[in-house]
C-alpha angles and dihedrals in degrees: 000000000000113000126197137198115277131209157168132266091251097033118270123140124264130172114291114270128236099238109218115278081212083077106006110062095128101241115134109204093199083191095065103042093057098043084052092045086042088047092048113051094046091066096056087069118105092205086206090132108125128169129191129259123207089262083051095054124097115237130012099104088132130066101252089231137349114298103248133005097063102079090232121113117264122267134185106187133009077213087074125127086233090058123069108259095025133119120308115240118230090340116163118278136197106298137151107239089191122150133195132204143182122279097231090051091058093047089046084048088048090044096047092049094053085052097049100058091042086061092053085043095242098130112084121183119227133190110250112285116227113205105178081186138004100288107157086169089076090035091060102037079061093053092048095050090047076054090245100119091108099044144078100259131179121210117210119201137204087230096232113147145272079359100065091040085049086049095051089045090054085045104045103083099042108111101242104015126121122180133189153129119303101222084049098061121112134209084253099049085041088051086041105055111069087213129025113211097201122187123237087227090058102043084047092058081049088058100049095047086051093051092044085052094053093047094052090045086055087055098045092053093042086059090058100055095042078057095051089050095047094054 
């Protein structure tokens, strides 16, 4: 069992919490994390870089001089990739570097990294926090008590509206705060972060898909053997 911090909305102190087994089971899959980093990362590129060819260039429709008789070697087109100002060999060109990946690998990334920073204890576990409006004054008074303020956090919500919109707008325009959903994080925004704030309701809504999981994966097994039996 791996246990976090737990806090307060406004930052006192509470027992340590006991994170889901479902999530938190302390293994680390190195293979994952760096297909889902790879993955993305290659997706945040634009891929719009674009170079001229010699048929691109403007100019050099004419031989620069006559063929033979000036000693010179011969040219054809001042355009060419050999001249300055001429056509680019084998430059990039417009492309899509997109990548895709399972979606169990990127479960197991997002996993891992979780792990991961629950083994260095850098996730710490808050009560929601209810923002009836943007605020980031109490936001980072909150950061500062969990000892963060000087760090690169990540702040997980549950996702319940307007709370978690109100959330992302205190923490926007924090240097070095990042907050989202926590069922939208991803293995490169965990690994990013040096510490994860994590909400109780959203660790809550972790456990009881673990547990319905568990239970589906009992019937399942309980069918085969009625089958076996039957047969």
């Amino acid at each position: 069992m791996i246990e976090a911090p737990h806090y307060s909305a406004v930052g006192a102190k509470k027992k340590a919490l006991a994170l889901p087994a479902a999530l938190f089971d302390g293994n680390v899959n190195e293979a994952a994390l760096h297909r889902a980093v790879v993955t993305y990362l290659a997706n945040q590129r634009q891929g719009t870089h674009q170079t001229k060819t010699r048929s691109f260039v403007s100019g050099g429709n004419q031989k620069p001089w006559r063929q033979k008789g000036t000693g010179r070697a011969r040219q054809g087109s001042i355009r060419s990739p050999q001249w300055r100002h001429g056509g680019i060999v084998f430059g990039p060109h417009p492309r899509s570097y997109r990548l895709g990946i399972p979606k169990k690998i990127r479960q197991l990334a997002k996993k891992s990294a979780l792990n991961a920073r629950a083994r260095e204890q850098a996730v710490f576990v808050v009560d929601p926090l209810a923002y009836d409006k943007p605020k980031t004054k109490p936001l980072a008074e909150l950061l500062a008590k969990l000892g963060l303020d000087e760090r690169k956090v990540l702040v997980l919500t549950a996702g319940q509206e307007p709370q978690a919109h109100n959330i992302y707008l205190s923490g926007r325009n924090l240097p070095g705060v990042r907050v989202m959903r926590f069922v939208d994080a991803t293995a490169y925004e965990i690994l990013w972060a040096d510490a994860v704030v994590i909400e109780t309701t959203a660790l809550e809504g972790v456990a009881a898909e673990g547990e319905k999981d568990e239970e589906d994966e009992s019937a399942a097994e309980g069918g085969g053997e009625g089958e076996k039996a039957d047969a």
